[in-house]
N, C-alpha and C positions, 0 to 999 in steps of 0.2 A: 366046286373046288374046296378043298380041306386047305384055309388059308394056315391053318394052325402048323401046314406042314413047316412052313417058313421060320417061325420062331424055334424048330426044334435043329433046328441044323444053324442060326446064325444067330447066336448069343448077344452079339453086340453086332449094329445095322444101321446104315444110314436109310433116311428116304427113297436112295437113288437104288440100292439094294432090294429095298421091296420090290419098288417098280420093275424095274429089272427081274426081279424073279416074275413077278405078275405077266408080264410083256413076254416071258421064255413059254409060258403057257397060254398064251392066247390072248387075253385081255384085253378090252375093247381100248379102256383108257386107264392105263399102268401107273398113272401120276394121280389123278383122282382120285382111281380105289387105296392107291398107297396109300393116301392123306386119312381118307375115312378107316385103313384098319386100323392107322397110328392113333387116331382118336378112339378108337374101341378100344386095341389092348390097354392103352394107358387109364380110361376109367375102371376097369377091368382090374387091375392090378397087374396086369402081366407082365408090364414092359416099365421101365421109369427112361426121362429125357432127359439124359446125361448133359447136351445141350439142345439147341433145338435141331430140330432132322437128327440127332445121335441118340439112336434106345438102347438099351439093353437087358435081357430078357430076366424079370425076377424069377431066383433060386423059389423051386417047391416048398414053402410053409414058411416062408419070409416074408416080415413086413418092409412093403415098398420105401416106406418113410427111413426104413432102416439100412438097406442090400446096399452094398456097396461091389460096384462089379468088379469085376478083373482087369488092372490099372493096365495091364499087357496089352489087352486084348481092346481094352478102348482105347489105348495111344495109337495102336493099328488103325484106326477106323478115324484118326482126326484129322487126317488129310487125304487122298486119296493115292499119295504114292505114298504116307508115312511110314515108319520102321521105326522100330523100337531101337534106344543107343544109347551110347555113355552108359552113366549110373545104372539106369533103369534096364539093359544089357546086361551090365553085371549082374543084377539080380536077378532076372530072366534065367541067365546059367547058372545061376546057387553059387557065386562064389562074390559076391557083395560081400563088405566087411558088416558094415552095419544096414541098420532097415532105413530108407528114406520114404517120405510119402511127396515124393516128388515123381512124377510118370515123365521121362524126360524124353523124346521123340523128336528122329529129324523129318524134314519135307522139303519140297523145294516150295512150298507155299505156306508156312507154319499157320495155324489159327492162334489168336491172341491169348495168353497165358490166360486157364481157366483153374475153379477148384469144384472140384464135386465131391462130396462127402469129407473124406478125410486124403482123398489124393489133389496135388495141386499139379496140373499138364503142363509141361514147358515146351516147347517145339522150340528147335535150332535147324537153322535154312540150311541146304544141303551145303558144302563148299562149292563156291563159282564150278570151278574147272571139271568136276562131276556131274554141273546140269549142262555144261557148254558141250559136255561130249553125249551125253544123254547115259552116261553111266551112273545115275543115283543107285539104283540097286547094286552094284558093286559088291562082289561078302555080303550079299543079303541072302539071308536062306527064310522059307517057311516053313513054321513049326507046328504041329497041330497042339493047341495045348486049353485045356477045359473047355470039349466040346467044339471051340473054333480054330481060328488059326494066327497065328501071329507071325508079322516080319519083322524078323528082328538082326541085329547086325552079328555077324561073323565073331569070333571073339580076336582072330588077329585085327580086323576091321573097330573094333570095340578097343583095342591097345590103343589101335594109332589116332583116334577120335580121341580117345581119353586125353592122350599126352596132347594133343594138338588143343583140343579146350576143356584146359582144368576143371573152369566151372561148373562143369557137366557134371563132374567126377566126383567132387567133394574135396575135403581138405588133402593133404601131401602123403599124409598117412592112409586117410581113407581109399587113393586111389593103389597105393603101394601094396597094400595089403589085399585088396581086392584082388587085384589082377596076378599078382604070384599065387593064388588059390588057383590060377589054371593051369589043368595037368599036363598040357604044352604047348608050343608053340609054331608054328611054321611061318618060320624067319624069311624063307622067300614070298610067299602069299603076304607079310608084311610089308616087303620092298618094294612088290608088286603096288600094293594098295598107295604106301608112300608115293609111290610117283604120279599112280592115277588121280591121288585127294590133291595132292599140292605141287612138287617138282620140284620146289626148294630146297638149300640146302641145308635151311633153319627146322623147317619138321622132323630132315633126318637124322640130324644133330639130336634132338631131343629122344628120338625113338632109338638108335644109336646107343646111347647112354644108358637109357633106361634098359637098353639088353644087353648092354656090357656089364651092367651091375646083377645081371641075374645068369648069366652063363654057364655057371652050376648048375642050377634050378631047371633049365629047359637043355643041359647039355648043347648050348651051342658053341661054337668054334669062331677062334678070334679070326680065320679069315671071313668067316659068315658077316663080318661084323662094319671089312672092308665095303662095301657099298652103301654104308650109311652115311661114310667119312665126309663130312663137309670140307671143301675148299679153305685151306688158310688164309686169313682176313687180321693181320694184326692190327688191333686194336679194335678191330668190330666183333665183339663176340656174339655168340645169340645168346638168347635168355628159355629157360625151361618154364619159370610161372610168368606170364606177361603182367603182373601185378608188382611194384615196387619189393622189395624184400630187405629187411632189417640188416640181416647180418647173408650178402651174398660171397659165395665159393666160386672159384674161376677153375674150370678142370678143362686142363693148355687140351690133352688130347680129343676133346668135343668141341673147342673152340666156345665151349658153356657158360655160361652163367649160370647156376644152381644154389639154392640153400643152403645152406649148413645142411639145417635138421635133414634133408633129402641126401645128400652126400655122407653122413652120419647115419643115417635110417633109425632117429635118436625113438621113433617108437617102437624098437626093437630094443633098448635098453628095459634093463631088467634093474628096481631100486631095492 
């Protein structure tokens, strides 16, 4: 058997993927011989150990000590239901504001925040209500992209992750600007999603918001906008960044709490 067929079709591989291929062709013992080829390619140059049981297949005429793989396509492979999201999503679709070398990646089982080369992995656990219905993949599509394939999240699925955990996202500006770089939207597959990730009425509050301020931009319609509406709560407002804020804005019709500079969009000022 031409084991070399395996590394030309899967870029980035765990152990359990050799074997698994080995075991689809016959192979006496799929977990042994995997072990023994990982230790070949990797003397070999072929392969470097992003961690352990994680390779991924050196570029032709590169040096090992240097290749740095494709952040995509190993946050795929860091869990076995992983998906690529938030930040690392934006950049996936070309419409990030700026470069992060953060690979940011959900799972329902994250592996412990790792760095390899110049990328550092963050996993965030899927939301409860997603693994409780067994809808993780949700808005999840695969992509074929540099020879393998990546799951990566939906870009309305990627809005409502974003708003729901900033941290993912980057600063106020970073994520603002990001996500209006998409050429549209579909405001029901978002409502959708909203109810399947959480059911509250503080997620919709904030995603609400964030497509009431852009309405122009993706042409949506102020009734579209009716099923976001939170429940009136005077005097409990929700909050848009879950982090303290200097100088907070109350906008009555989200029932919000927002920033200035968000309410403002002051990196949209021109000095």
């Amino acid at each position: 058997m031409n084991h070399e067929t395996f590394l030309a079709i899967e870029p980035v591989f765990t152990g359990s993927d050799v074997a698994a291929f080995l075991a689809g062709r016959g192979v006496a013992r799929p977990v042994e011989t995997a072990r023994r080829l990982e230790e070949q390619w990797l003397r070999a140059g072929q392969v470097v150990a992003v961690r352990p049981d994680l390779f991924a297949v050196v570029s032709e005429g590169i040096d090992p000590a240097r290749f740095q793989p494709m952040s995509s396509l190993v946050a795929t492979k860091m869990a076995p239901d992983a998906v690529v999201s938030h930040h690392a999503a934006l950049d996936f679709w070309g419409i990030s504001y700026s470069m992060w070398f953060d690979a940011v990646y959900s799972a329902t089982d994250p592996a412990p925040p790792m760095v390899y080369g110049a990328m550092d992995y963050r996993g965030v656990r899927f939301p409860e209500r997603l693994i409780e219905s067994g809808q993780q993949h949700v808005a999840v599509v695969e992509q074929s992209y540099a020879d393998g394939t990546v799951r990566v999240t939906t870009m309305e699925r990627t809005l409502v992750d974003t708003l729901a955990d900033p941290d993912y996202g980057g600063s106020w500006d970073e994520i603002y600007q990001s996500l209006t770089r998409a050429d549209s939207i579909d405001v029901a597959t978002v409502a959708t999603y909203c109810q399947m990730r959480d059911g509250g009425p503080a997620l919709r509050a904030k995603v609400g918001f964030f497509l009431d301020q852009h309405r122009d931009l993706w042409g949506i319609a102020a009734s579209d906008l009716d099923q976001f509406r939170p429940p009136r709560q005077p005097g409990r407002p929700y909050h848009l960044d879950p982090a303290s804020v200097p100088r907070p804005y109350f906008v009555d019709a989200w029932n919000l709490v927002v920033p200035v500079s968000v309410v403002e969009r002051q990196w949209e000022l021109v000095f």
